[in-house]
N, C-alpha and C positions, 0 to 999 in steps of 0.2 A: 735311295730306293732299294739297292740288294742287302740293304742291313732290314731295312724293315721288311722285306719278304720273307729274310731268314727270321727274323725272328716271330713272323704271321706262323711260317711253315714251322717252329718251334712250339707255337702255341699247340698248335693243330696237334704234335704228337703226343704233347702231354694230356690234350682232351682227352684224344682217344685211349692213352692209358687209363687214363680215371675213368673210362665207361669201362674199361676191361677189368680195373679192382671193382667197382662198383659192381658190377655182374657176380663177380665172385663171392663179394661180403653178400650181396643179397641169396646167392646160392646157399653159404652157408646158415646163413641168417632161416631161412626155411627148412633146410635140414634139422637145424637146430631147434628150431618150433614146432617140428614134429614129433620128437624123441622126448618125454621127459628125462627126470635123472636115473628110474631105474631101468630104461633102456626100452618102457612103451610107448606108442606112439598114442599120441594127444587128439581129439576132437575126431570129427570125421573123414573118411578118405579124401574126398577133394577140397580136403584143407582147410575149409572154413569150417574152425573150431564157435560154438556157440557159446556166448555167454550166460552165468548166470543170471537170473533174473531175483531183484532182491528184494525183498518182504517191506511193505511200510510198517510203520508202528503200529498202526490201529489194529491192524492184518494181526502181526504177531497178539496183540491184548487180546483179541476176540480167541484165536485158538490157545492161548493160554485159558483164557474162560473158560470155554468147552472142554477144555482137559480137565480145570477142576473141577467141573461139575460129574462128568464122567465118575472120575475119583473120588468124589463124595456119593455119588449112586452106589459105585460097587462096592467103598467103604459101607454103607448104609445096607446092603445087601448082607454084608459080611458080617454085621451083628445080628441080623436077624436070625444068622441060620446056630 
């Protein structure tokens, strides 16, 4: 019985260290995600950085369309004159 409480009461301080690294790595871990590499800090103050939001294919083909239509009107413009 006192080998196993010692070694209850061994576990118990290893936990607690690893909540005490753990608090640390996440400290720096957020530090870290705030700063990019040339020393600005990222996203908004209270830290929730937003993500980008990404274009489907169709999205992208349609404003490619309208650009080249654009580009063929002021081409088209531009011989006239």
């Amino acid at each position: 019985m006192v080998n196993l409480s010692k070694v209850v009461r061994q576990l118990k301080q290893e936990r607690d260290q690893t909540r005490a690294k753990l608090q640390q790595l996440d400290t720096a871990l957020k530090i870290l995600g705030e700063v990019t590499a040339n020393g600005r800090t990222q996203g908004r103050a209270d830290g929730n950085s937003r993500t980008r939001r990404t274009m489907s294919t169709a999205a992208r083909r349609k404003i490619a369309a309208a650009q080249r239509a654009r580009w063929a009107k002021w081409k088209a413009a531009q011989k006239k004159k």
